[in-house]
C-alpha positions as CSV (number, residue, x, y, z in Angstrom):
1,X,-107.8,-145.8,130.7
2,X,-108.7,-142.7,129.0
3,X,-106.9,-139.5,128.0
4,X,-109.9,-137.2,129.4
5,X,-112.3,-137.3,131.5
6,X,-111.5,-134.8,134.5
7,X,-114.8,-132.8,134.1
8,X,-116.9,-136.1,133.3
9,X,-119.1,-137.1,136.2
10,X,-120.6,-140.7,134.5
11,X,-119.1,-143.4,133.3
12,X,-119.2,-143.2,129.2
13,X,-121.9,-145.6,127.7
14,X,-120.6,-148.8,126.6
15,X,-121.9,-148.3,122.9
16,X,-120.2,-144.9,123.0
17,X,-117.2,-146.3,124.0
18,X,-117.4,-149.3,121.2
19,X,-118.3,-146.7,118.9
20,X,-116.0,-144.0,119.9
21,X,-112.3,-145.7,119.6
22,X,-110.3,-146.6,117.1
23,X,-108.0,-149.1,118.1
24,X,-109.1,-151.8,116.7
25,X,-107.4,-150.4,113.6
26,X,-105.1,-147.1,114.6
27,X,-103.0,-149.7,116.4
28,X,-101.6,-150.7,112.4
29,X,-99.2,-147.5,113.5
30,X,-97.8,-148.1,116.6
31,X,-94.8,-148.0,114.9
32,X,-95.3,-144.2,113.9
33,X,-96.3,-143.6,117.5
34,X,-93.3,-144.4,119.1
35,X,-91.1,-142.7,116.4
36,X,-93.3,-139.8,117.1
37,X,-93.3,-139.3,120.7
38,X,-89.4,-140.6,121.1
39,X,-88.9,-136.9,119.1
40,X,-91.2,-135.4,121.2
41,X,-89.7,-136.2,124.7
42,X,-86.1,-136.0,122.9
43,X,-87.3,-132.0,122.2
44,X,-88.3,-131.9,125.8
45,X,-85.5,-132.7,126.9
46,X,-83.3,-130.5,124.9
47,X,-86.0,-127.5,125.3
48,X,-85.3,-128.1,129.1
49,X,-89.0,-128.6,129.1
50,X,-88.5,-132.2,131.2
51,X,-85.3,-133.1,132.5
52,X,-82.9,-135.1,130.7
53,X,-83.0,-138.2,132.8
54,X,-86.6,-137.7,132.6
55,X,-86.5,-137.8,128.5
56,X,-84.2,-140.9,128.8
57,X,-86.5,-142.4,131.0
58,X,-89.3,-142.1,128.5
59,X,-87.4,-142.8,125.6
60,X,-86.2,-146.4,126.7
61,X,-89.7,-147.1,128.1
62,X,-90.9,-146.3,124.6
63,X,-88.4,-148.2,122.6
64,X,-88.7,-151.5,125.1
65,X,-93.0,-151.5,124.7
66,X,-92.0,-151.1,120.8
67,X,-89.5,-154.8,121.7
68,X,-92.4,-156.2,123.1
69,X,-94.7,-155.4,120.4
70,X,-92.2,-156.7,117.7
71,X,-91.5,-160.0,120.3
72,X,-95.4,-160.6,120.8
73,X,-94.5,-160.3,124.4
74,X,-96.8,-157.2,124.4
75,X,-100.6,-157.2,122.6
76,X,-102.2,-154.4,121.6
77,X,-106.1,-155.4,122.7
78,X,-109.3,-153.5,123.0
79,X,-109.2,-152.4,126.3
80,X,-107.8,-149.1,125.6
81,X,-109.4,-146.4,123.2
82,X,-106.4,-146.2,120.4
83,X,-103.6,-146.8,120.3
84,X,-101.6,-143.3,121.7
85,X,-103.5,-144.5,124.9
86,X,-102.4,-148.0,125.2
87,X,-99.0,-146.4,124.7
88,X,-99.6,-144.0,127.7
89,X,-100.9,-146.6,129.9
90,X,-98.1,-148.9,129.0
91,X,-95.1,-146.2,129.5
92,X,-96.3,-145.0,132.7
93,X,-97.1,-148.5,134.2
94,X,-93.5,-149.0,133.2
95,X,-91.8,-145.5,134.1
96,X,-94.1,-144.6,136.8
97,X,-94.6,-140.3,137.1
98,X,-91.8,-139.6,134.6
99,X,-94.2,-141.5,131.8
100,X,-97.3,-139.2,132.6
101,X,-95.1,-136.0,131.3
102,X,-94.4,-137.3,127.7
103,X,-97.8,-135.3,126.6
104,X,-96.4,-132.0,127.6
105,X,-97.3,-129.4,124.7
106,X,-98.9,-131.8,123.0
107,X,-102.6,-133.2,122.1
108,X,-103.9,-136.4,120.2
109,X,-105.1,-134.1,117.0
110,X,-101.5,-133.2,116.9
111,X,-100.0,-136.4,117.8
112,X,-103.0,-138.4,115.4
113,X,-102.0,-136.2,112.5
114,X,-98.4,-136.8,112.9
115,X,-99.0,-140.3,113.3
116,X,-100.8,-140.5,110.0
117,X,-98.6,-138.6,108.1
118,X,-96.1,-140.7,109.4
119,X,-97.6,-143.9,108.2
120,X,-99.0,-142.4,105.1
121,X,-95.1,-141.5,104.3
122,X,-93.8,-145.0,104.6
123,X,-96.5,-146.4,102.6
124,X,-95.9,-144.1,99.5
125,X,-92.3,-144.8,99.4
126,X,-93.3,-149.1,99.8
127,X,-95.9,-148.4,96.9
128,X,-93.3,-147.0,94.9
129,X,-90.3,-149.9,95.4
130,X,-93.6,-151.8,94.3
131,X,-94.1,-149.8,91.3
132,X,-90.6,-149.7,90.7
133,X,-89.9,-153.9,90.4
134,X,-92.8,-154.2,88.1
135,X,-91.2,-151.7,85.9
136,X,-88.7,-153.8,86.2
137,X,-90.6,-157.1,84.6
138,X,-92.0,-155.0,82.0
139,X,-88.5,-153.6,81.0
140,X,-87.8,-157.2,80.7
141,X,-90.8,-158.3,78.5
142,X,-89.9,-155.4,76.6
143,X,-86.0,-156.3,75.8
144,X,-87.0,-159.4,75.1
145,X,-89.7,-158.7,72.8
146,X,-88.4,-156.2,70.1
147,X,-89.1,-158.4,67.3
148,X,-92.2,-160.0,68.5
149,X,-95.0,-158.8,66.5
150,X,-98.6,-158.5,67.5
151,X,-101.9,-156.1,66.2
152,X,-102.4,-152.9,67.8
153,X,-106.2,-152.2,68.7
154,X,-108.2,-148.8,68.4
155,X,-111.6,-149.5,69.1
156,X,-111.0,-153.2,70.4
157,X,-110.5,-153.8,66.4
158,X,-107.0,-154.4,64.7
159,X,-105.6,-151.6,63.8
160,X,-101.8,-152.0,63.0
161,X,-98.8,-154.0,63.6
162,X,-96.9,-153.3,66.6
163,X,-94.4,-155.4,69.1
164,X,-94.7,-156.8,72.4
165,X,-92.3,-154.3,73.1
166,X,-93.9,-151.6,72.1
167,X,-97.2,-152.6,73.6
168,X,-95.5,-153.2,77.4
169,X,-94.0,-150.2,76.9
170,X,-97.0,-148.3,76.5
171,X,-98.1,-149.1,80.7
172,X,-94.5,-148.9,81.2
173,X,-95.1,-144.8,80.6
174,X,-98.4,-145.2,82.7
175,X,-96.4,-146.5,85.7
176,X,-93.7,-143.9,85.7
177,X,-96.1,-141.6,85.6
178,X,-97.8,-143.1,88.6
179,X,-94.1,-143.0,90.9
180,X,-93.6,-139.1,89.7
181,X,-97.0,-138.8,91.3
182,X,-95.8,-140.3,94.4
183,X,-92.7,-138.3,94.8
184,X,-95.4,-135.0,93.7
185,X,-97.4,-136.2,97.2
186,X,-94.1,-137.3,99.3
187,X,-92.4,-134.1,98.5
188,X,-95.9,-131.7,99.4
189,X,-97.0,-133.7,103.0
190,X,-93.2,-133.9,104.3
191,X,-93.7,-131.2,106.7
192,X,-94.6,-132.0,110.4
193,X,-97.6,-130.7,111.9
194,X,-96.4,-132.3,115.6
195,X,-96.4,-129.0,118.0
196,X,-99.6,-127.6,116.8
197,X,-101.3,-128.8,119.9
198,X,-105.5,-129.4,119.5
199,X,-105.4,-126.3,117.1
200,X,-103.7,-123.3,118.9
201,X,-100.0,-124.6,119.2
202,X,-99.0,-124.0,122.9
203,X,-97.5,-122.2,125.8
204,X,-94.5,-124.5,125.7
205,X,-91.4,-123.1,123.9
206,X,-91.2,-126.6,121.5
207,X,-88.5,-126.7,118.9
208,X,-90.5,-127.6,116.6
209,X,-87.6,-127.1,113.8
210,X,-85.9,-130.0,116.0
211,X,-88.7,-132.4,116.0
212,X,-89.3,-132.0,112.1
213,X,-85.1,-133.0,111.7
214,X,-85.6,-136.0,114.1
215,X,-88.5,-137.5,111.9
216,X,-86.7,-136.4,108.7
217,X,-89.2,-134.1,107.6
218,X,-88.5,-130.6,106.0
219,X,-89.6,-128.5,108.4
220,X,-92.6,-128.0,110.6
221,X,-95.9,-126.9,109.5
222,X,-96.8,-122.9,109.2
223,X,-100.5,-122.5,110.5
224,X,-101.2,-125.0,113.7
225,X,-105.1,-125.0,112.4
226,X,-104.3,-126.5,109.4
227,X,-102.5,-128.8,110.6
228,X,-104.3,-130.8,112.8
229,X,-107.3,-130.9,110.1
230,X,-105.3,-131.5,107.2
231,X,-106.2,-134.4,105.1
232,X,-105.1,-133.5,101.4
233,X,-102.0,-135.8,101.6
234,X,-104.6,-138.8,102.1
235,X,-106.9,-137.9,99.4
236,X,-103.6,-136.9,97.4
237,X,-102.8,-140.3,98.1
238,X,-105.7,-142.1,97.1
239,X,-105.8,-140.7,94.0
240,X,-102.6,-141.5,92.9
241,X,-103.7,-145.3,94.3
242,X,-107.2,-145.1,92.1
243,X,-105.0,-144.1,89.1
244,X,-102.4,-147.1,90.1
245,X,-105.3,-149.4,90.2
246,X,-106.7,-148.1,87.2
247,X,-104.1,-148.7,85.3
248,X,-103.3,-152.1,86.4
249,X,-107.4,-152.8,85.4
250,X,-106.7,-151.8,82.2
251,X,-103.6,-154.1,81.7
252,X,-105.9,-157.0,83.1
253,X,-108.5,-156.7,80.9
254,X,-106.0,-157.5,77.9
255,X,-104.2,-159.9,79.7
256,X,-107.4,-161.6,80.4
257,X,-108.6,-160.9,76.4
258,X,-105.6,-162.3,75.4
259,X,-105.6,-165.3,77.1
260,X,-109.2,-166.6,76.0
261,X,-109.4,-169.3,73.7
262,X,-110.5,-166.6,70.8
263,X,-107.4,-164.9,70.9
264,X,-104.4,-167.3,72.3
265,X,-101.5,-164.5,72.7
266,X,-100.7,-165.6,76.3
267,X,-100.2,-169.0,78.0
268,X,-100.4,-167.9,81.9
269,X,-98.5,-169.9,84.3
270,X,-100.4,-172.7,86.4
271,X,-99.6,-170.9,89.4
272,X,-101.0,-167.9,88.6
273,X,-104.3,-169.8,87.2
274,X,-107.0,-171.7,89.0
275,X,-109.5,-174.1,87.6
276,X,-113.4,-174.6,87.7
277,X,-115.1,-176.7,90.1
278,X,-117.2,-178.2,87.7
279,X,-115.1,-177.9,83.8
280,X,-112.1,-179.5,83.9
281,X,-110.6,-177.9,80.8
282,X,-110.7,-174.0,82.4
283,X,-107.9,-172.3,83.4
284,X,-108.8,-169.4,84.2
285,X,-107.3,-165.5,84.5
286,X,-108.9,-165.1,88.1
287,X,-105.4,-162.7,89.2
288,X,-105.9,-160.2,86.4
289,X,-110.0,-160.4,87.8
290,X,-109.8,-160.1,91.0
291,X,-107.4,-157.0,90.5
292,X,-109.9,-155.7,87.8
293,X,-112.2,-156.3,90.6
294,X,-110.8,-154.6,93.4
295,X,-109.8,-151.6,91.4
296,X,-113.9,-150.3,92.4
297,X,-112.5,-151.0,96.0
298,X,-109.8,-148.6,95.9
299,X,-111.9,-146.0,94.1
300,X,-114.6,-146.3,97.1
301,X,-111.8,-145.3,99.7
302,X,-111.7,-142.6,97.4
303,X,-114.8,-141.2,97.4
304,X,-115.3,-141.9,101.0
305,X,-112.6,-139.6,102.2
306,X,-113.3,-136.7,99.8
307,X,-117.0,-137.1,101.6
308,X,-115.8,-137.3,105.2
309,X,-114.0,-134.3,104.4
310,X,-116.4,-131.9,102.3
311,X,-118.3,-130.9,105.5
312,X,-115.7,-130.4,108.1
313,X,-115.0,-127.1,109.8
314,X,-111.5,-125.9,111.2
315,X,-110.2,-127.9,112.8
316,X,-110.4,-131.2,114.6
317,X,-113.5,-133.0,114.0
318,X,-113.7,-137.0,115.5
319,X,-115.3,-137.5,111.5
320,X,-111.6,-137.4,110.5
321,X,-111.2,-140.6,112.4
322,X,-112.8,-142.1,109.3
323,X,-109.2,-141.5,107.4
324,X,-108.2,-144.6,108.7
325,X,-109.8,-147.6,107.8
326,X,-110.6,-147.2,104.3
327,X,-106.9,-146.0,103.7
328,X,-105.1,-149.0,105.5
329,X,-107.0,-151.0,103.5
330,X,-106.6,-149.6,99.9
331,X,-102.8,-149.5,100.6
332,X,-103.1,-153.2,101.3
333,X,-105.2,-153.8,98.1
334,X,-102.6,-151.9,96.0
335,X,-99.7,-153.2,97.1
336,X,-100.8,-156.8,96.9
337,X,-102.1,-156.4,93.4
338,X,-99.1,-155.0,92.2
339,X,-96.8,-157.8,93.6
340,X,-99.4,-160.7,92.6
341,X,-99.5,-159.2,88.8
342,X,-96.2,-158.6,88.7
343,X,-95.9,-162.3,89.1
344,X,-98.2,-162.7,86.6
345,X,-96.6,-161.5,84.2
346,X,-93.3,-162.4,85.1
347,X,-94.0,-166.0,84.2
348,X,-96.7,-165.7,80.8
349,X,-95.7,-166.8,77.8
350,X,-96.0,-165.5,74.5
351,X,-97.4,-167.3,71.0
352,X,-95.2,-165.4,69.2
353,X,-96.3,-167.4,66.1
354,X,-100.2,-166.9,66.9
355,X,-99.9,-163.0,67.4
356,X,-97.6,-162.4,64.3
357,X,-100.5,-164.4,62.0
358,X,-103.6,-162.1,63.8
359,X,-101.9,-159.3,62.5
360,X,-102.1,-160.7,58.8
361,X,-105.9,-161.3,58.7
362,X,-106.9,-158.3,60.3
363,X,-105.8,-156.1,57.5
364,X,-103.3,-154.1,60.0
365,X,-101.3,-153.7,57.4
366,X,-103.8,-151.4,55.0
367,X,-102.6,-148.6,56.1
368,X,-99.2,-149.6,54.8
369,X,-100.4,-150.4,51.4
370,X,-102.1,-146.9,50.9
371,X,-98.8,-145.4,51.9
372,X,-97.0,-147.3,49.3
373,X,-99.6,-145.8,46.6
374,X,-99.1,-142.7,48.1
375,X,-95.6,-142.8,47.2
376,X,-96.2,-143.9,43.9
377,X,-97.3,-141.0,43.5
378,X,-101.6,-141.4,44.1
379,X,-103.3,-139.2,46.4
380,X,-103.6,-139.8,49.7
381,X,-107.8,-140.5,49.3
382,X,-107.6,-142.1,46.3
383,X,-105.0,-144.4,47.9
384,X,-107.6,-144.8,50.9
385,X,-110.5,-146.0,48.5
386,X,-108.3,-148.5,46.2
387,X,-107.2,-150.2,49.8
388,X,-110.9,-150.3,51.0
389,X,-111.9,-152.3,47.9
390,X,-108.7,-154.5,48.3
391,X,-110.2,-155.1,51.8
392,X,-113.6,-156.2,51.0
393,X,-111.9,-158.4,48.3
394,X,-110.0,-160.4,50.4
395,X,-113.0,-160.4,52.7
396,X,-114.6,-162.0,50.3
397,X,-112.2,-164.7,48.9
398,X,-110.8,-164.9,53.2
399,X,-107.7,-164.1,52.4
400,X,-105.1,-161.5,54.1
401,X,-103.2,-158.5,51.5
402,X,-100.5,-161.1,52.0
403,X,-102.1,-163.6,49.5
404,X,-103.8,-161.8,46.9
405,X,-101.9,-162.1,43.8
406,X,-100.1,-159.5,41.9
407,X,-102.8,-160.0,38.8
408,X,-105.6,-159.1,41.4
409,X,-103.6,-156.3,43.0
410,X,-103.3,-154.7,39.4
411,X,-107.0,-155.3,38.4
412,X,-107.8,-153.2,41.3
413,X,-104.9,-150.6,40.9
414,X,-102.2,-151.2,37.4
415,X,-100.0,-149.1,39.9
416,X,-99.2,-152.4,42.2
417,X,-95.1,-153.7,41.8
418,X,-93.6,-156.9,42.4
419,X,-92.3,-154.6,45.7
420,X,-96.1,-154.6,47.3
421,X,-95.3,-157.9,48.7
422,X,-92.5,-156.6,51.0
423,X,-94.1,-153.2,51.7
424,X,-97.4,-154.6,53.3
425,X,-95.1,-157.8,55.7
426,X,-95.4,-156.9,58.9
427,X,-91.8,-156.7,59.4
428,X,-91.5,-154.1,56.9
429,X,-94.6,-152.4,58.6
430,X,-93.0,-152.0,61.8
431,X,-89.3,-151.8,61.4
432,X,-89.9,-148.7,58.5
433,X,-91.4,-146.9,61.7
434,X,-88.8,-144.9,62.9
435,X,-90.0,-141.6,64.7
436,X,-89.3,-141.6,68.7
437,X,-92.1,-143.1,70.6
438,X,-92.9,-145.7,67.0
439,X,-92.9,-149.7,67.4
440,X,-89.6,-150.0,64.9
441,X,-86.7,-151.9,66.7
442,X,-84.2,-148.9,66.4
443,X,-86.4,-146.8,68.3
444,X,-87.4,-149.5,70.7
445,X,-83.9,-149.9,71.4
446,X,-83.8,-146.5,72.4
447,X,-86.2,-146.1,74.6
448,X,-85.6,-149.2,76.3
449,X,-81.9,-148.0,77.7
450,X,-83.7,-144.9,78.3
451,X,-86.1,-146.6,80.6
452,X,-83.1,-149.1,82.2
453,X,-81.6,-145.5,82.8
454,X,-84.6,-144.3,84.3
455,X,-84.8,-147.2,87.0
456,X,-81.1,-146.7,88.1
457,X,-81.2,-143.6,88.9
458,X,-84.8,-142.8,90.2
């Protein structure tokens, strides 16, 4: 069955027709569809556009194909073009005449971009309960680690000491700002462009205030052109996905640094590890890869809808069909690689002992021992200069700060105390830094009921 066709006099090649629908993968929101057009015939109704029993007649036909979907009674196959046909076909094989009025002031472009918005509207609000409980793990990671100290890099060099806590909390901030982006693109798409027919509106007198409250949008759309060939939300969308995914690539990378036999931070669990066919001693990172991996998979959705849409004059164009696809499946990606990470991380384990002697013998704690020149009173840069050749001394005996003695401290600089020893430990490093958004444990503390704050309320 087909939508059009009255001024057709051939059948449409077979090729065209392969190449033409869509639902093989527009049927992912049959869901939307029947949410959607239950408002429309409901506005119908009221509008005295049908009659009412014919509007209740719709309606149940529409809610028991959606039972049958659910039930597997019903299967969506290829027989029909997409999926708002499928649902014609269905309803008026079910309803008889009463099923053929439910397109009354209505077209696909309109009832297509509702359905999308639809589905893209659900899908930021599950990406951001995703979000949300892997904040949740890291909060964890990061109560529990406020005392757990480790290097901080610059450079992929050792830099100086920080916590666990700090560290987490550091894609903690990256991940809140990914959900304000999603409530930034939820709050500028939820307006409904259902009523703006192919690109005209219509004839009809829709309510189209009523329809926008029964899908719990804000209000209709204000130009009909635009809406049918609006596509910003998507790309909005996407972006805020490429960033997700970006930042989870990021966090991978470490993880998977961490957990090579050169560094030894992290022990992952077994059942986020797999093995090699051929060593039997690897255990290997492959989550924290694969969603490194898949983060250029997300970004080609990306780029693929931004070039769909560079080219596209107002306002329907059958290249917007091309929204689809690629979307559904970045969604998928994201929300899969947030869950499997956040199990990831969920059940690591720290070498709280390992991470906490890395920071000794990469000198993170120079920095510390030029500020405690500085406030005996030595300029800054001369204090700079008497650390650098404390460096390449203990480079040179392969020692940390922590084990020169006090005679070799003074031959360098008569201004080193008994006190150097306790200004340069790493404790003393990280708990003296006490300005907001610092790695000392007061502060920490702070921000972490800030952030438990945060996830109760938001």
């Amino acid at each position: 069955m087909k939508l059009w066709g009255g001024r057709f006099t051939k059948e449409t090649n077979e090729l065209v027709n392969n190449f033409n629908a869509s639902i093989s993968f527009d049927q992912k929101f049959y869901k939307q569809d029947v949410r959607g057009s239950i408002a429309h015939a409901t506005m119908l109704a009221k509008a005295g556009i049908i009659s009412e029993e014919e509007g209740k007649q719709i309606i149940d036909g529409l809610n028991s194909i959606l039972e049958d979907i659910e039930s597997g009674k019903l299967v969506i196959n290829d027989e029909y073009e997409d999926i708002h046909t499928f649902m014609e076909a269905n309803l008026i094989e079910r309803i008889g005449d009463a099923g053929k009025k439910l397109h009354t002031g209505r077209s696909r472009n309109d009832q297509v971009a509702l359905d999308m918005r639809l589905y893209t509207r659900d899908e930021v609000l599950a990406v951001d309960d995703e979000l949300k409980e892997l904040l949740r793990v890291i909060l964890r990671i990061m109560k529990e680690n406020v005392d757990t100290f480790m290097p901080g890099f610059t450079h992929l060099q050792k830099a100086q000491p920080v916590t666990v806590a700090h560290h987490f909390g550091a894609y903690f901030e990256m991940f809140k700002r990914d959900r304000s982006r999603l409530i930034d693109i939820y709050e500028r798409m939820n307006y409904c462009p259902l009523g703006a027919g192919a690109l005209a509106g219509t004839t009809y007198p829709l309510d189209r205030e009523l329809t926008a409250s029964l899908l719990d949008f804000y209000g209709p759309t204000l130009n009909s052109m635009d809406s049918v060939s609006d596509r910003d939300y998507v790309i909005e969308f996407l972006s805020a996905l490429s960033t997700i995914m970006m930042h989870l690539s990021r966090f991978s990378e470490e993880i998977i640094i961490w957990n090579s036999n050169e560094y030894k931070f992290i022990e992952l669990d077994d059942a986020f590890s797999t093995g090699s066919s051929i060593m039997p001693q690897k255990k290997n990172p492959d989550i924290a890869e694969l969603v490194r991996g898949k983060t250029g998979r997300v970004y080609g959705a990306l780029m693929s809808i931004l070039t769909t849409m560079k080219g596209i004059p107002l306002a329907y164009n059958k290249d917007m069909q091309e929204d689809k696809e690629l979307t559904f499946d970045a969604i998928d990606t994201v929300k899969g690689c947030i869950s499997l990470f956040k199990g990831m991380l969920d059940t690591l384990v720290f070498n709280k002992a390992r991470m906490e002697e890395s920071c000794k013998h990469g000198f993170t704690n120079a920095t510390d021992a030029a500020d405690y020149l500085v406030k005996k009173g030595v300029p800054f840069r001369e204090a700079h200069g008497i650390v650098g050749q404390l460096v390449l001394f203990c480079i040179d005996k392969g020692i940390a700060l922590d084990d020169m003695s006090l005679e070799d401290y003074k031959k360098i600089s008569p201004v080193f105390e008994d006190d150097i020893y306790d200004a340069i430990s790493i404790k003393t490093c990280v708990n003296k830094r006490l300005t907001l958004g610092a790695p000392g444990p007061d502060v920490m503390k702070q921000v972490i009921e800030f952030n438990e704050n945060y996830l109760n309320t938001i």
